[in-house]
FIKOLZA-1660 file (N, C-alpha, C; in steps of 0.1 Angstrom, whole numbers, plus 5000, padded with zeros to 4 digits):
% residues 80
   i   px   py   pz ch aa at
   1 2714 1216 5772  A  X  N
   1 2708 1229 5771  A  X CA
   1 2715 1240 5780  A  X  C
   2 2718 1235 5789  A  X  N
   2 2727 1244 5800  A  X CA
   2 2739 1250 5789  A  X  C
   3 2742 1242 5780  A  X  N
   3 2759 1246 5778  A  X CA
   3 2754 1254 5768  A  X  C
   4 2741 1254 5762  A  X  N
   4 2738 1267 5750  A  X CA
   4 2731 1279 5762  A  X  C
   5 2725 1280 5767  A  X  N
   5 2716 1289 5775  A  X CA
   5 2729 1299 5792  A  X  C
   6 2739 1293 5792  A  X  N
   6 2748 1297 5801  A  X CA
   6 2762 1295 5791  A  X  C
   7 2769 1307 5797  A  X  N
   7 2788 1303 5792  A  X CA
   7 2793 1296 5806  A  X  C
   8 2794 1284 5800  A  X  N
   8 2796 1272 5810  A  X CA
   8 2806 1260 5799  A  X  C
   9 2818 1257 5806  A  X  N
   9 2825 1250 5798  A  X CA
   9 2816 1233 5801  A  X  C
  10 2820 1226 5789  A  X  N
  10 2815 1210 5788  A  X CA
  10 2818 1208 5804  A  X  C
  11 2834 1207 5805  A  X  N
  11 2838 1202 5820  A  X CA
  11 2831 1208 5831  A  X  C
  12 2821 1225 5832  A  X  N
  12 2813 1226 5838  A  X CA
  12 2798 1219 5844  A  X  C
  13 2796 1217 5833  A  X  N
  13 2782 1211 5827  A  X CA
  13 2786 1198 5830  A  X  C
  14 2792 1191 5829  A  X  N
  14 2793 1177 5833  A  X CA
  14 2792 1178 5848  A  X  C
  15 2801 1185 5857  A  X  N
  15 2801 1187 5873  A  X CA
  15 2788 1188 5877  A  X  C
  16 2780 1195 5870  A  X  N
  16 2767 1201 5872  A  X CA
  16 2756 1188 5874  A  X  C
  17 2759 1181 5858  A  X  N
  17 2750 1167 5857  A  X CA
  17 2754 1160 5869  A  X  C
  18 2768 1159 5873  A  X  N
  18 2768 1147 5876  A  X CA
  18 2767 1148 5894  A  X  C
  19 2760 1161 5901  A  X  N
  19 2759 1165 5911  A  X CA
  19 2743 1161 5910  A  X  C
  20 2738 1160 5903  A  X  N
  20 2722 1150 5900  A  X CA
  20 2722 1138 5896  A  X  C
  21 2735 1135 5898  A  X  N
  21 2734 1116 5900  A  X CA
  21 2730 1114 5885  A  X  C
  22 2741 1119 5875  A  X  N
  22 2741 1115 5862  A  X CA
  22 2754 1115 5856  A  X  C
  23 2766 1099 5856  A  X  N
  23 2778 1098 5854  A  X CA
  23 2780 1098 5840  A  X  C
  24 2786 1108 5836  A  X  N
  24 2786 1114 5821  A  X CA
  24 2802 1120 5818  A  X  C
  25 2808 1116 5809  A  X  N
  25 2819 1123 5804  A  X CA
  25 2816 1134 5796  A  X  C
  26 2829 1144 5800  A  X  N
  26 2826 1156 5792  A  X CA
  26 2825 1157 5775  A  X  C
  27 2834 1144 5769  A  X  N
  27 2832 1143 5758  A  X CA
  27 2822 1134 5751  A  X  C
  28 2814 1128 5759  A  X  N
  28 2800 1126 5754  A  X CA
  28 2791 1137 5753  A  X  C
  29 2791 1145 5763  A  X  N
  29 2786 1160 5761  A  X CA
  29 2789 1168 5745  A  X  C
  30 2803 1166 5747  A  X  N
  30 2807 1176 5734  A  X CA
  30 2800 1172 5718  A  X  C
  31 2799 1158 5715  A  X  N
  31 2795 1146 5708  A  X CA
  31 2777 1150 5711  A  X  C
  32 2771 1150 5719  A  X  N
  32 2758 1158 5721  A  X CA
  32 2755 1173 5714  A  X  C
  33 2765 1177 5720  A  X  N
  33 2760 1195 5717  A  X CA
  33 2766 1196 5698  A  X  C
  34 2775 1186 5694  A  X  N
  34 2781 1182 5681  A  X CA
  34 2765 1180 5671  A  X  C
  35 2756 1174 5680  A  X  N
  35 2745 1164 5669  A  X CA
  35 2731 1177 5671  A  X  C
  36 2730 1176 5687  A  X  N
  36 2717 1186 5689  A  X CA
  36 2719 1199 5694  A  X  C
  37 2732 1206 5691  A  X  N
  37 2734 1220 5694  A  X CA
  37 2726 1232 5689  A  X  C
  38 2733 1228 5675  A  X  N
  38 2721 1233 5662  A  X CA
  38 2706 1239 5663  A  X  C
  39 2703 1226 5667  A  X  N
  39 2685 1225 5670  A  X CA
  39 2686 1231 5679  A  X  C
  40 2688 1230 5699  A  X  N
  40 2690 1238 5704  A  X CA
  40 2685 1254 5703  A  X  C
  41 2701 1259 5692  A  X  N
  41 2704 1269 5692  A  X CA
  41 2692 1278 5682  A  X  C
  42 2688 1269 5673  A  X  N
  42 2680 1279 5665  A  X CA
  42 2667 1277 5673  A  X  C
  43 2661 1269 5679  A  X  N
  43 2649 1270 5687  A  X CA
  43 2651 1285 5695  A  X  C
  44 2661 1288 5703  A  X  N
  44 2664 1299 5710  A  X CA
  44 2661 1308 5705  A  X  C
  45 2667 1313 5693  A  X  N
  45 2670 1323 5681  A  X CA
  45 2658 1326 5674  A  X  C
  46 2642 1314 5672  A  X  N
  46 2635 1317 5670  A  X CA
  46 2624 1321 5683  A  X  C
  47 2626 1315 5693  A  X  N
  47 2618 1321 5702  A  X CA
  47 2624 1335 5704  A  X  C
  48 2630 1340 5705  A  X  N
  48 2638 1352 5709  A  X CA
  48 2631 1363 5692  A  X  C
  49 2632 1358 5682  A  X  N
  49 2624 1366 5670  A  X CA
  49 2610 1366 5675  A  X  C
  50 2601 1359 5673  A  X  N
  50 2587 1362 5681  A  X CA
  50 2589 1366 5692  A  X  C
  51 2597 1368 5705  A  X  N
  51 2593 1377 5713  A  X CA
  51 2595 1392 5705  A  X  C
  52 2609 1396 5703  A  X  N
  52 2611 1409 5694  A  X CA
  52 2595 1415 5685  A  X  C
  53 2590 1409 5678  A  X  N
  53 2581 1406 5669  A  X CA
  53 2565 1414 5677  A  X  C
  54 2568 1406 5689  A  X  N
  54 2556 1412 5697  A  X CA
  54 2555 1429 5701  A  X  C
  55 2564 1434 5697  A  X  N
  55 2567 1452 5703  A  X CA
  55 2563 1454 5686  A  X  C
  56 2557 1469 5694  A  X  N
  56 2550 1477 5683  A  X CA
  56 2557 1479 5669  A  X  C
  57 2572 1484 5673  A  X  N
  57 2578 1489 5657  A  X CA
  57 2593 1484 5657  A  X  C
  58 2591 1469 5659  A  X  N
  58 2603 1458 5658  A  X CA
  58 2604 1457 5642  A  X  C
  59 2620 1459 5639  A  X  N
  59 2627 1464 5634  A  X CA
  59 2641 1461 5634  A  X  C
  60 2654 1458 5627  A  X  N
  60 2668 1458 5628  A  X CA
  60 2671 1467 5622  A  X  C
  61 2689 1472 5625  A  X  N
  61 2693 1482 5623  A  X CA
  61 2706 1476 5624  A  X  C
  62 2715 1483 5611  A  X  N
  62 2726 1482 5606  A  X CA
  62 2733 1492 5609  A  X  C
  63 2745 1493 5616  A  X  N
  63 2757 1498 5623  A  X CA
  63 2768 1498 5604  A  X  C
  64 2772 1504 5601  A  X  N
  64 2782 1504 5591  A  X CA
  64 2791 1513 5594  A  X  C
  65 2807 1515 5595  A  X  N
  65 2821 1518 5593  A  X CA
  65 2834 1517 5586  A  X  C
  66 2839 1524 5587  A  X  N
  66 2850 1525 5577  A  X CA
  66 2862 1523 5590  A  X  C
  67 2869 1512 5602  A  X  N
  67 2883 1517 5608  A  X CA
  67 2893 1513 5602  A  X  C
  68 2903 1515 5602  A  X  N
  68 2919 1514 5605  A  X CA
  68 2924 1505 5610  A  X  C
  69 2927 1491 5604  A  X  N
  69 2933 1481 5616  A  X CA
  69 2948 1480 5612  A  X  C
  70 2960 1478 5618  A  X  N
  70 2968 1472 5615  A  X CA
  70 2975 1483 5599  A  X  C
  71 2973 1492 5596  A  X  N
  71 2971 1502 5584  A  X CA
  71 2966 1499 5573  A  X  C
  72 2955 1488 5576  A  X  N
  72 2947 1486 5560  A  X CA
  72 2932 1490 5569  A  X  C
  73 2926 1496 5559  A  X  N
  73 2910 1501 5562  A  X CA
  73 2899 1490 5560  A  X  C
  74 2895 1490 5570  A  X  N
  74 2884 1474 5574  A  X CA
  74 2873 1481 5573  A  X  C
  75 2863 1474 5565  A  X  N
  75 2846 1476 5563  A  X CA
  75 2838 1467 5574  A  X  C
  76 2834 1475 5583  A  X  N
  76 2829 1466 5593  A  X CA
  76 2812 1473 5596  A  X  C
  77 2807 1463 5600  A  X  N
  77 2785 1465 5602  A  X CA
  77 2786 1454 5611  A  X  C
  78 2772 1456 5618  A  X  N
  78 2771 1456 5632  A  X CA
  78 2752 1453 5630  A  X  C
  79 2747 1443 5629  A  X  N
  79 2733 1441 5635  A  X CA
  79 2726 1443 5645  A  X  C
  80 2716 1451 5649  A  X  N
  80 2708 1450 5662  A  X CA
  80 2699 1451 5659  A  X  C
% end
């Protein structure tokens, strides 16, 4: 949960565990966050929609442009 909820590398998050007396490699971690990241992540993403949800006139809003990358013209939008 740490390695979705903080930007913390695996090799972090293992230092972290294993300062609580939990000997763990970092690629059992990676192999972890591989199977229950997912879940995790959308649990987050839905509690984060019901909070939003709770304000009076919650709402998204699309960002659309036309820039210039590189000399070809890029169609880029933007969610908030």
């Amino acid at each position: 949960m740490m390695y979705v909820r903080f930007p913390l590398s695996l090799r972090n998050v293992e230092d972290l565990v294993s300062e609580r007396g939990i000997d763990i490699c970092h690629e059992t971690m990676r192999f972890w966050w591989n199977r229950f990241g997912p879940i995790f992540a959308a649990d987050i993403r839905r509690q984060r929609v019901n909070r939003m949800r709770g304000f009076q006139k919650w709402q998204w809003h699309l960002d659309e442009m036309y820039v210039r990358m590189n000399g070809e013209m890029m169609y880029l939008w933007r969610g908030h």
